[in-house]
BANUTOR-931579 format. One record per residue: x, y, z of N, C-alpha, C in turn; residue in three letters; chain. Coordinates in nm, 4 decimals. Last residue first. Layout:
BEGIN
neast  nnorth  nup  caeast  canorth  caup  ceast  cnorth  cup  aa  ch
X  Y  Z  X  Y  Z  X  Y  Z  Ala  A
...
***
This chain:
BEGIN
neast  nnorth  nup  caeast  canorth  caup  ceast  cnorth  cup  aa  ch
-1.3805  -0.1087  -0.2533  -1.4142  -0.2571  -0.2135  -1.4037  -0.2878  -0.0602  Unk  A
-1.6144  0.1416  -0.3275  -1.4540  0.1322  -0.2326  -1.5124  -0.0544  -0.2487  Unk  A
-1.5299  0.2910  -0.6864  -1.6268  0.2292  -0.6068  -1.5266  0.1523  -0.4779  Unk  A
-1.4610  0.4795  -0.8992  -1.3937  0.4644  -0.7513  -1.5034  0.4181  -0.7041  Unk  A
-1.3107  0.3225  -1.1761  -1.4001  0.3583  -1.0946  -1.3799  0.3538  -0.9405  Unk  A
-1.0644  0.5291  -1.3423  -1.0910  0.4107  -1.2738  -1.2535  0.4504  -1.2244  Unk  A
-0.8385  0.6043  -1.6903  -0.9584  0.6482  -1.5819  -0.9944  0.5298  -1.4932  Unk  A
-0.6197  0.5265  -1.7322  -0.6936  0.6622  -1.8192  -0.7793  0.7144  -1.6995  Unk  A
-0.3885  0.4025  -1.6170  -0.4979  0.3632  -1.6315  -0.5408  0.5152  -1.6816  Unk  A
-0.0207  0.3964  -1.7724  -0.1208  0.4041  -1.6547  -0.2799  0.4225  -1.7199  Unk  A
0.1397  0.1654  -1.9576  0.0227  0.3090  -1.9755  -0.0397  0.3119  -1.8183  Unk  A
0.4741  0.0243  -1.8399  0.3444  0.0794  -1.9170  0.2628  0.1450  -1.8849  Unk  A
0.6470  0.1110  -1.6136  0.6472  0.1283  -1.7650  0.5353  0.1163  -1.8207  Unk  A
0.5790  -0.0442  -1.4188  0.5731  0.0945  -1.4043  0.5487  0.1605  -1.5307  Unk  A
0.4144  -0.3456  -1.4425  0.5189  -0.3029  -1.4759  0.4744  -0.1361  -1.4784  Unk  A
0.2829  -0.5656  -1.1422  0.2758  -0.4718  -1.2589  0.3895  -0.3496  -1.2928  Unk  A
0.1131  -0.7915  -0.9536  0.2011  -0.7424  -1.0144  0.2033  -0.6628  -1.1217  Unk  A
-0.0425  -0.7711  -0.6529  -0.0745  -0.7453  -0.7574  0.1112  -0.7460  -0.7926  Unk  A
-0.2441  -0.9088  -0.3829  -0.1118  -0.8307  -0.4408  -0.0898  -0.8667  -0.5523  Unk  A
-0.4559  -0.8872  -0.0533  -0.4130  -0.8963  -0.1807  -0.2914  -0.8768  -0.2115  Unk  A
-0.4973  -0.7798  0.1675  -0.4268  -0.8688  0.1922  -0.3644  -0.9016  -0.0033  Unk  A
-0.8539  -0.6639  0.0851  -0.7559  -0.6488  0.1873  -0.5968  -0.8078  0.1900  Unk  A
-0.8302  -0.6421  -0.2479  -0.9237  -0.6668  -0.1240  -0.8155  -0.6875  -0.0209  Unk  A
-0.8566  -0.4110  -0.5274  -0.8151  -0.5160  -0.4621  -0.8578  -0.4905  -0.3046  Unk  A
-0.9224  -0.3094  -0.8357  -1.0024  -0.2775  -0.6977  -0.9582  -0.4123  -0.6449  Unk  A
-0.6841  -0.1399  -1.1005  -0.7845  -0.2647  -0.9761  -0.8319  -0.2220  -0.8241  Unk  A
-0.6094  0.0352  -1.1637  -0.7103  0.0617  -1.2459  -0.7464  -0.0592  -1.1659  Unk  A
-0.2958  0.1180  -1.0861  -0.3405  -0.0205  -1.1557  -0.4737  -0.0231  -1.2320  Unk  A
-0.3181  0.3540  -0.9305  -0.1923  0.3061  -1.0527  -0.2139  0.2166  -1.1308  Unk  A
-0.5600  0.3686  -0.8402  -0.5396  0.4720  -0.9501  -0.3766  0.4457  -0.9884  Unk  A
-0.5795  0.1494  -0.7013  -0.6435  0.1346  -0.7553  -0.6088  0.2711  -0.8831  Unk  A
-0.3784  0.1811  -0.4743  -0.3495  0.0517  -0.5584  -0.4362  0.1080  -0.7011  Unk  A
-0.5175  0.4145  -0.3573  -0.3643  0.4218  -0.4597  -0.3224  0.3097  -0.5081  Unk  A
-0.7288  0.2876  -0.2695  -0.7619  0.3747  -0.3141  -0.6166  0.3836  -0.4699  Unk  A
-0.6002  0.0528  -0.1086  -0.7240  0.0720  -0.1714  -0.7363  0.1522  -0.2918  Unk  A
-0.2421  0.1030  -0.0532  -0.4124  0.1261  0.0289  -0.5110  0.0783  -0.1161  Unk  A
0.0638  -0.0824  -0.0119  -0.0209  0.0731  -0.0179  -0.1377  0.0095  -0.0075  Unk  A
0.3698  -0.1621  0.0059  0.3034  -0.1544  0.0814  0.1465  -0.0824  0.0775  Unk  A
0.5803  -0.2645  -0.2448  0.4856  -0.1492  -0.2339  0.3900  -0.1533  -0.1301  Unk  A
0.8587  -0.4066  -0.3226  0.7228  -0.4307  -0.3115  0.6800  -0.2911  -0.2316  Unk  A
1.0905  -0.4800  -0.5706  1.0003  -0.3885  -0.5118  0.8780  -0.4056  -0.4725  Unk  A
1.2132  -0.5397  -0.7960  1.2840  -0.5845  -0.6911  1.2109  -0.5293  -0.5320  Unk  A
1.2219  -0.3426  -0.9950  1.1531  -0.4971  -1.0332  1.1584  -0.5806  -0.9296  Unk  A
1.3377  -0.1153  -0.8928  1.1758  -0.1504  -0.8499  1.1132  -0.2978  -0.9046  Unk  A
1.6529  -0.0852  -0.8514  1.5557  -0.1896  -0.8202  1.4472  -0.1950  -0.8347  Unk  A
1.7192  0.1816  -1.0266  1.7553  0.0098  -1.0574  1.6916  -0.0615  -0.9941  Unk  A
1.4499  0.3623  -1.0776  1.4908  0.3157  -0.9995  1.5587  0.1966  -1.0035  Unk  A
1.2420  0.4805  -1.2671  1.3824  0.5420  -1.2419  1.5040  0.4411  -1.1584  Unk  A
0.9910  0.3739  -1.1604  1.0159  0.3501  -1.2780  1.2125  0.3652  -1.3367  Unk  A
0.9268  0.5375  -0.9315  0.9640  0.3918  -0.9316  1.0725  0.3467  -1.0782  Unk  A
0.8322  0.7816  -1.0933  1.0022  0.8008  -1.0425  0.9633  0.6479  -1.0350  Unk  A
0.6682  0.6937  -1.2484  0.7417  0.7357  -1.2974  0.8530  0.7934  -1.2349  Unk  A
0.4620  0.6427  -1.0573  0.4895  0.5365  -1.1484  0.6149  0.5878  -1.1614  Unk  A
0.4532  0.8627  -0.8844  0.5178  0.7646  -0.8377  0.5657  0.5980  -0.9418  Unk  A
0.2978  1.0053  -1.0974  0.4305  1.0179  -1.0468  0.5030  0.9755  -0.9667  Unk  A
0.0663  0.8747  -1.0899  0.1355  0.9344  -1.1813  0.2660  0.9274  -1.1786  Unk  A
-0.0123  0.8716  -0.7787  -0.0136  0.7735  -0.8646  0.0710  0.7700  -0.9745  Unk  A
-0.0735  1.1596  -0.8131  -0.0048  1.1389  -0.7243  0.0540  0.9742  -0.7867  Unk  A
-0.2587  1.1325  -1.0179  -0.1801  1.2589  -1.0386  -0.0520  1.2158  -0.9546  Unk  A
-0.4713  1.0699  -0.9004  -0.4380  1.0373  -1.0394  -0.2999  1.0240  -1.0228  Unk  A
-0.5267  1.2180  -0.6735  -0.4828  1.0662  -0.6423  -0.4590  1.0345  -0.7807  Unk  A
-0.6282  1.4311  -0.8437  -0.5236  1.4941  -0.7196  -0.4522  1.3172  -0.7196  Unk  A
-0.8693  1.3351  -0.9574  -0.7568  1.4355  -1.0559  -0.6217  1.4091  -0.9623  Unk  A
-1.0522  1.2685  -0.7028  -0.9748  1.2052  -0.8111  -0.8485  1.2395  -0.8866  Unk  A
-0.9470  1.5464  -0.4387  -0.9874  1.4724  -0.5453  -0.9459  1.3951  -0.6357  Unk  A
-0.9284  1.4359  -0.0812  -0.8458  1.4338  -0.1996  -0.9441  1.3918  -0.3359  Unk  A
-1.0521  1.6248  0.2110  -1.0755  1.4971  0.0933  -1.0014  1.5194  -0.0382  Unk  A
-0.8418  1.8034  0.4054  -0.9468  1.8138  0.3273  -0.9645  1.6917  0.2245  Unk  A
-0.5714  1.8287  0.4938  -0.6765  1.8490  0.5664  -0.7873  1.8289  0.4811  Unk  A
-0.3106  1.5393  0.4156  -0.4064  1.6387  0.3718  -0.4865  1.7123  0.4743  Unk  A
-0.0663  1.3964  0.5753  -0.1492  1.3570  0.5351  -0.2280  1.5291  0.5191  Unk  A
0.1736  1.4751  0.7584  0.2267  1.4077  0.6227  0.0946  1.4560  0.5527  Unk  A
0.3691  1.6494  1.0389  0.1698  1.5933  0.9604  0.1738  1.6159  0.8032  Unk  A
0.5945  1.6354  0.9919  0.5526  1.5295  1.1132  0.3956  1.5181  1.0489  Unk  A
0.7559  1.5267  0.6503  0.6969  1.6223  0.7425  0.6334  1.5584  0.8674  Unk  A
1.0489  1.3296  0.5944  0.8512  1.3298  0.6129  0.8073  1.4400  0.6660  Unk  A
1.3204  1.2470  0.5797  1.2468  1.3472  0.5157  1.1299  1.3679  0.5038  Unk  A
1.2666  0.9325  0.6838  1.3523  1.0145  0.6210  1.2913  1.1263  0.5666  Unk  A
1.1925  0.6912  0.8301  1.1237  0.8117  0.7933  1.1628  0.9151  0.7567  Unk  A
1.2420  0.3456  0.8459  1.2886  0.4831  0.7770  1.1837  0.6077  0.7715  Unk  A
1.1690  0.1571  1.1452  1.1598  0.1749  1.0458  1.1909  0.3167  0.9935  Unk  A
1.2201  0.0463  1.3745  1.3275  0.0168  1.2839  1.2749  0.0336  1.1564  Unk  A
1.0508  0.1699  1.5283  1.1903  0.2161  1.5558  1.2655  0.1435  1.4321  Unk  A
0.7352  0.2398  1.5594  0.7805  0.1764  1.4529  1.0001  0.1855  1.4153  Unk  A
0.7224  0.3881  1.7956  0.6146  0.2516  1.7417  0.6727  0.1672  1.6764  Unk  A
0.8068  0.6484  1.6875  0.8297  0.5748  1.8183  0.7880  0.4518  1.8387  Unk  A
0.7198  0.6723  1.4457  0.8131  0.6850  1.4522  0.8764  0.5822  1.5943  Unk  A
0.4179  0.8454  1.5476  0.4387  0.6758  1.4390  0.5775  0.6026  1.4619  Unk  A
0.5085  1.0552  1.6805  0.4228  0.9678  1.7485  0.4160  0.7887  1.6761  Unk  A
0.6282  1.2039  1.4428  0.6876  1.1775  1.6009  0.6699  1.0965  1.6781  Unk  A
0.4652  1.1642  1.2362  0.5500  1.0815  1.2550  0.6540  1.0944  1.3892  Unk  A
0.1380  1.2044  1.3510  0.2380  1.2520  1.3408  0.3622  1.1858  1.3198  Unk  A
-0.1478  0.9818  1.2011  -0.0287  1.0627  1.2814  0.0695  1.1007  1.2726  Unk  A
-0.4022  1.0455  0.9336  -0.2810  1.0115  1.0380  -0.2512  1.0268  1.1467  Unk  A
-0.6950  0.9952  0.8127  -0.6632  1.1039  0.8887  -0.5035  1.0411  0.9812  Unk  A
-0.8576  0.7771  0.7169  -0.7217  0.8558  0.6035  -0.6573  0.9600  0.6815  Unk  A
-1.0577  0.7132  0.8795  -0.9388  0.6314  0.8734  -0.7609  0.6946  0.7800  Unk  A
-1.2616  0.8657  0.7901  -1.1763  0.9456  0.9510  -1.0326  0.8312  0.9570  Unk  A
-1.1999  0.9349  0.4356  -1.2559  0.8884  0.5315  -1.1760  0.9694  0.6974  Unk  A
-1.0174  1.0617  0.2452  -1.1853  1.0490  0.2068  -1.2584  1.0357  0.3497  Unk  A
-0.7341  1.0494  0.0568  -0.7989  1.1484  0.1728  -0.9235  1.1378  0.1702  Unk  A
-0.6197  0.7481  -0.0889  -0.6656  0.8695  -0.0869  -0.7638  0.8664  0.0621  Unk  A
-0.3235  0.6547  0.1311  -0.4424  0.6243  0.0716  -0.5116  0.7483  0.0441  Unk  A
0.0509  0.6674  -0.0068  -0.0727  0.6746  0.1448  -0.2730  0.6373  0.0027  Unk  A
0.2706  0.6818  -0.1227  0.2033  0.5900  -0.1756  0.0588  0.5900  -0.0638  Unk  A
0.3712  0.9355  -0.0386  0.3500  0.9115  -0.2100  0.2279  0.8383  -0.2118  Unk  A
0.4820  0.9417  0.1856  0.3059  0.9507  0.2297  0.3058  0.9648  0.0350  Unk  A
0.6515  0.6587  0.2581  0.6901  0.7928  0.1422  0.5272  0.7568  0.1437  Unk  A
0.9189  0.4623  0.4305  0.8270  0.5292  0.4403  0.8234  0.6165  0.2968  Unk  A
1.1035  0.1280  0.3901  1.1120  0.2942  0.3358  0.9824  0.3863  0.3566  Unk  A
1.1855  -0.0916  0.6368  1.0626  -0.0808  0.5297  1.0827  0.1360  0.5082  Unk  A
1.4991  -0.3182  0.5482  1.4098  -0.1729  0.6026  1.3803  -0.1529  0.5264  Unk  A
1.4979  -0.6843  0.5764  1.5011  -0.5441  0.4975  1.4758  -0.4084  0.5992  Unk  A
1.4905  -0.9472  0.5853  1.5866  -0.8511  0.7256  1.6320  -0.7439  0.6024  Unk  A
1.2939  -1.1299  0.5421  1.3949  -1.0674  0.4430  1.4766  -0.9834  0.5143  Unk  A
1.1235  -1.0962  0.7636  1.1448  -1.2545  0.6997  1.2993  -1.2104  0.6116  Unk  A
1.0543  -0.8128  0.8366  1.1597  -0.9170  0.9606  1.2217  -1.0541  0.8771  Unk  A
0.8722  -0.7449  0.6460  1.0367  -0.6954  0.6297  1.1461  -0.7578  0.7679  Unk  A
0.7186  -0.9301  0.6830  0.8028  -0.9079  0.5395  0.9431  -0.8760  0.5370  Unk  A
0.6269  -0.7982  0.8652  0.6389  -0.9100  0.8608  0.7475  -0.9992  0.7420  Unk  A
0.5626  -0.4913  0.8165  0.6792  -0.5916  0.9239  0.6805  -0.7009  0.9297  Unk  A
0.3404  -0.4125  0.6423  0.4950  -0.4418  0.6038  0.5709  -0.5119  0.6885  Unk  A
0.1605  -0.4383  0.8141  0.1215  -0.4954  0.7177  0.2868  -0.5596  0.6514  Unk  A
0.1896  -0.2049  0.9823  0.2381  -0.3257  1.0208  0.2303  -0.4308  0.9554  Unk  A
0.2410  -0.0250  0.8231  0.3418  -0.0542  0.8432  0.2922  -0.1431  0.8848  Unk  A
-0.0329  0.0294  0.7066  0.0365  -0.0356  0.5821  0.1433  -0.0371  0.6584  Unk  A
-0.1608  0.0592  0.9444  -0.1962  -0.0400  0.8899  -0.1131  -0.1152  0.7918  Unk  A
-0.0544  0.3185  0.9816  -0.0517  0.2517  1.0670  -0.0371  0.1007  0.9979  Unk  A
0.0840  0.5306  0.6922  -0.0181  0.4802  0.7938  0.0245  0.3354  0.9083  Unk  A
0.2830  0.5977  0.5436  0.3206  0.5939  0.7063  0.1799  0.5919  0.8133  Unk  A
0.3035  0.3039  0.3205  0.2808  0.4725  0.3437  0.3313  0.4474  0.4969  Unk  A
0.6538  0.1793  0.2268  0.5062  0.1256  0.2538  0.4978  0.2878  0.2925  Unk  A
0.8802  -0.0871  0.0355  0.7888  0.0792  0.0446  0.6830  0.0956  0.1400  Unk  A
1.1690  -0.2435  0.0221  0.9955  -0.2537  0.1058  0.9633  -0.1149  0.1008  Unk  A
1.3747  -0.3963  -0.2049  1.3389  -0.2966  -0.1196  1.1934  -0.2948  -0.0826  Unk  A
1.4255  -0.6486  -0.2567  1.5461  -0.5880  -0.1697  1.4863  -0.4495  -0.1617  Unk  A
1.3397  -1.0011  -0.3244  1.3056  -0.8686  -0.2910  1.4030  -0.7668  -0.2111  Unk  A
1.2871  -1.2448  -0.4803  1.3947  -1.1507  -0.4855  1.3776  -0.9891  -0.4780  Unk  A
1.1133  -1.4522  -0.2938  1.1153  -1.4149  -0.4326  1.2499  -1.2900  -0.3830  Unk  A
1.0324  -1.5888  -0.0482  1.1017  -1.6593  -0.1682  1.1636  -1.5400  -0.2806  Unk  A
0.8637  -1.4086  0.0687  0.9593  -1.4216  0.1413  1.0627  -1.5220  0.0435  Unk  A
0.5697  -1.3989  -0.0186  0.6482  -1.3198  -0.0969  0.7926  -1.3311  -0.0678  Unk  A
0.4148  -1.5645  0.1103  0.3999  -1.5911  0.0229  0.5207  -1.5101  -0.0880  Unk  A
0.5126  -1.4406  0.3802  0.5024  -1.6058  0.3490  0.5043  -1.5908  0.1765  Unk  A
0.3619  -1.2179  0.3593  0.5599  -1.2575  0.4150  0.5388  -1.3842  0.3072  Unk  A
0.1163  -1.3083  0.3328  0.1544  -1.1584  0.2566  0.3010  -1.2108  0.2640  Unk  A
0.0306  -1.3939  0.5783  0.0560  -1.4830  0.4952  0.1142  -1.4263  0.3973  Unk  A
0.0748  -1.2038  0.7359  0.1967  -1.2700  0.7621  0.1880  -1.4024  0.6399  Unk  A
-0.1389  -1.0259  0.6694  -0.0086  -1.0184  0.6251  0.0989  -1.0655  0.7025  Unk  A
-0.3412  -1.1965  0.7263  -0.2730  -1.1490  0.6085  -0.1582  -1.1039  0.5900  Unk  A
-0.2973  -1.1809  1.0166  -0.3107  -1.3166  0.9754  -0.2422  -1.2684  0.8309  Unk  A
-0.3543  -0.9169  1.0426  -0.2222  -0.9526  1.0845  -0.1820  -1.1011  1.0615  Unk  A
-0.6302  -0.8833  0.9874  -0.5164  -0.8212  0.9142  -0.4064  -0.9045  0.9531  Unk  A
-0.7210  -1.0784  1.2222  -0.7517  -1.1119  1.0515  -0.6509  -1.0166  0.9605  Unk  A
-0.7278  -0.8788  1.4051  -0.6344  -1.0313  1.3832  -0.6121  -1.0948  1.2580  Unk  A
-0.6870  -0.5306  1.2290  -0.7225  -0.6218  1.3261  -0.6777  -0.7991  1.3330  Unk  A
-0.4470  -0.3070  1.2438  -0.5088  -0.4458  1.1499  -0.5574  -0.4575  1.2859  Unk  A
-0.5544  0.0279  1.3628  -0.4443  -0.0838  1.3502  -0.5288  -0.1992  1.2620  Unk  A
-0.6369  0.3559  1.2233  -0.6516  0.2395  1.2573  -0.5347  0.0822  1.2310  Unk  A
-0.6665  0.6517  1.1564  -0.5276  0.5696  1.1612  -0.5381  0.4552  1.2482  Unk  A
-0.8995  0.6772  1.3811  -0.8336  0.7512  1.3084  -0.6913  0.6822  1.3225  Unk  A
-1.2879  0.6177  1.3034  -1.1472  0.5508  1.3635  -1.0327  0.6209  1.3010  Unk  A
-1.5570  0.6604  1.2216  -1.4782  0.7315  1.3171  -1.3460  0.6932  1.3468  Unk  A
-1.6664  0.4398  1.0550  -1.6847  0.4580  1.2423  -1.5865  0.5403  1.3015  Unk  A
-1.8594  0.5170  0.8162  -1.7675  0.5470  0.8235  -1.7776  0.5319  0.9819  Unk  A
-2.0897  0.2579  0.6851  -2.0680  0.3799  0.7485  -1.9845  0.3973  0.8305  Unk  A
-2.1378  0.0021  0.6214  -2.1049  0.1429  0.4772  -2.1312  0.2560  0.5801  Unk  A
-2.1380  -0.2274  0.7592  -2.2076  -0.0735  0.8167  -2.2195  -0.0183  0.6751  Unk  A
-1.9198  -0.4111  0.7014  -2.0412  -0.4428  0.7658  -2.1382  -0.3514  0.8051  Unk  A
-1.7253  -0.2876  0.5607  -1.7626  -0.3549  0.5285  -1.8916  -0.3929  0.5688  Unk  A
-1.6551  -0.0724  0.8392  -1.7220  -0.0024  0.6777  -1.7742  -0.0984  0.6322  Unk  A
-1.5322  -0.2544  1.0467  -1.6910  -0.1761  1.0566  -1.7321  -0.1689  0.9055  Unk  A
-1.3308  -0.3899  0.9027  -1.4005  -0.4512  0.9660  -1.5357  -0.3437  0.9655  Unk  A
-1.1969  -0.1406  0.8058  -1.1844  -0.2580  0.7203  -1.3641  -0.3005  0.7580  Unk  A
-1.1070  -0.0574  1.0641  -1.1797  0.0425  0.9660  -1.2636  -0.0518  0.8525  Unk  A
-0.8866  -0.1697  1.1483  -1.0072  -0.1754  1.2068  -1.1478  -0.0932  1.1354  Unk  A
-0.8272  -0.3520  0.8797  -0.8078  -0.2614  0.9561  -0.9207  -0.2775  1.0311  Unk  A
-0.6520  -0.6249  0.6993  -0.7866  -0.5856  0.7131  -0.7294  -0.4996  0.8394  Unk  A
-0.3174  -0.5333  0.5375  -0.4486  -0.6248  0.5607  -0.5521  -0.5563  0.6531  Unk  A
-0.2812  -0.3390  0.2375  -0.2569  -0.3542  0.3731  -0.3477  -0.4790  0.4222  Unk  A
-0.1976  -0.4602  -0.1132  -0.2502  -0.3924  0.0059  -0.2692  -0.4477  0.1189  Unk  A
0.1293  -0.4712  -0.2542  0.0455  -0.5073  -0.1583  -0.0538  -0.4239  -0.0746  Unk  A
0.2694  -0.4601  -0.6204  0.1555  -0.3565  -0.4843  0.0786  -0.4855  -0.3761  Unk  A
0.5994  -0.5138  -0.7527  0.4381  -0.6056  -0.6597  0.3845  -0.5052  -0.5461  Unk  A
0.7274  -0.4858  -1.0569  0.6902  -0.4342  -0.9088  0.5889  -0.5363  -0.8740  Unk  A
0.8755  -0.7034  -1.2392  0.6971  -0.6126  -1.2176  0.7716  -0.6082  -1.0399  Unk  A
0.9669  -0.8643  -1.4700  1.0112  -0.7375  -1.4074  0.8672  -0.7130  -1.4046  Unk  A
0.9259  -1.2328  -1.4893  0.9467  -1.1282  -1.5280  0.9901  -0.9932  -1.4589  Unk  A
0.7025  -1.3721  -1.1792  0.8377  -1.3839  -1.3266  0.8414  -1.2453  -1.3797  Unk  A
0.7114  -1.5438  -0.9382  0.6682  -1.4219  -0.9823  0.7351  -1.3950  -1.1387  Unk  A
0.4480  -1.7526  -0.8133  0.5730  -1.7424  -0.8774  0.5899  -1.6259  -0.9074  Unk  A
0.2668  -1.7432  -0.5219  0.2294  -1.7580  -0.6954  0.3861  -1.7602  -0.7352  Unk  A
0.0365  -1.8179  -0.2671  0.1606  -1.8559  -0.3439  0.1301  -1.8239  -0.4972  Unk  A
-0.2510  -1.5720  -0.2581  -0.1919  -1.7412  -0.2047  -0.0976  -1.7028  -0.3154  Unk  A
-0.3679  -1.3490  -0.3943  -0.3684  -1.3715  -0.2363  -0.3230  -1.4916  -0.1603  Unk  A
-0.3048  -1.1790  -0.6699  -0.2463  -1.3118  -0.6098  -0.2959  -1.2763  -0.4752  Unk  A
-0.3716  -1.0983  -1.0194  -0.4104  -1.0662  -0.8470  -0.3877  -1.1924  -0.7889  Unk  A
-0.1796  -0.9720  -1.3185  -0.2562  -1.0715  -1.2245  -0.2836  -1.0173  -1.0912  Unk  A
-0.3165  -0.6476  -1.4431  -0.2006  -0.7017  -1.3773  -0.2501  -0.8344  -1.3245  Unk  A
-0.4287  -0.5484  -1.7123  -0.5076  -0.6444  -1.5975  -0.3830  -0.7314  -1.5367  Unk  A
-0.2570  -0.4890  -1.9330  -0.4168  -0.3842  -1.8484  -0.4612  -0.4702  -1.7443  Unk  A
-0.1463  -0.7176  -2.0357  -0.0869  -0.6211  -1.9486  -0.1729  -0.5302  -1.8620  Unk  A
-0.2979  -1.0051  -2.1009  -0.3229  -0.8691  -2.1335  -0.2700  -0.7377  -1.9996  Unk  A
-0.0483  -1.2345  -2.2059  -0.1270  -1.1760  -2.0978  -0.1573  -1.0297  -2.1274  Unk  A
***
């Protein structure tokens, strides 16, 4: 298998070998307009809509076999509830870290405070987060490289990450992996090898 092209799973797959697994979030409310508009509706830190929450319970389902003992996800909205399903099937706690958040582009990349997330989300870790996690200003390529970068490479540190699933966005699936994956998706791939040189940022 040509390692540069992690497989892409959205139904049952087996998992073999040592690879992390990136899940992206399922469909948002953000999801829903942009797809059908290409114009941004204003929504800030948007929930899944039914169709998200369908995904990612099939997201559980499909991953709830395999030998998972830690859950990452950003402290957006979308990628926690994306994670709770997962993390109720496996009676894990899901680890917050704005590492893995989506790049800064849209009114959807704009957060909340984890004072306000926090209360929502009670059984989940927010350890050491600032309350406003997320950027003021659009994140350049170089910047989401970069960030990407170095989350390969601490994961990478980590006795479990073969043991690891990754809750994350569009954007940061796409500058660790070099794939453009679709809502609900998930990918496997080893930290260790070459990160991508360069991607196109076209949004799926």
């Amino acid at each position: 298998m040509d390692h540069s092209t992690p497989p892409l799973y959205g139904a049952r797959k087996q998992i073999e070998g040592e690879r992390v697994i990136l899940l992206r979030h399922g469909q948002s409310e953000f999801n829903l307009h942009f797809t059908r508009t290409r114009v941004d509706p204003g929504i800030i830190d948007p929930k899944l809509t039914d169709l998200g929450h369908e995904q990612a319970a099939r997201a559980a389902e499909n991953l709830g076999s395999q030998d998972i003992r830690r859950i990452i996800a950003s402290p957006y909205t979308r990628a926690l509830q994306t994670a709770a399903p997962l993390a109720e099937r496996l009676g894990l706690p899901i680890h917050v870290t704005p590492q893995v958040r989506e790049r800064y582009a849209f009114t959807c990349d704009v957060g909340r405070p984890i004072s306000i997330v926090a209360r929502e989300f009670s059984h989940v870790v927010f350890d050491g987060i600032e309350d406003v996690w997320w950027p003021g200003i659009e994140e350049p390529e170089h910047a989401i490289m970069a960030r990407a970068h170095g989350f390969r490479s601490e994961i990478a540190l980590r006795e479990d990450w073969a043991h690891t699933v990754v809750v994350s966005h569009w954007g940061f699936i796409l500058a660790f992996t070099g794939r453009s994956m679709g809502n609900g998706e998930w990918l496997q791939t080893d930290p260790r090898e070459a990160a991508p040189e360069s991607v196109v940022w076209r949004h799926h």
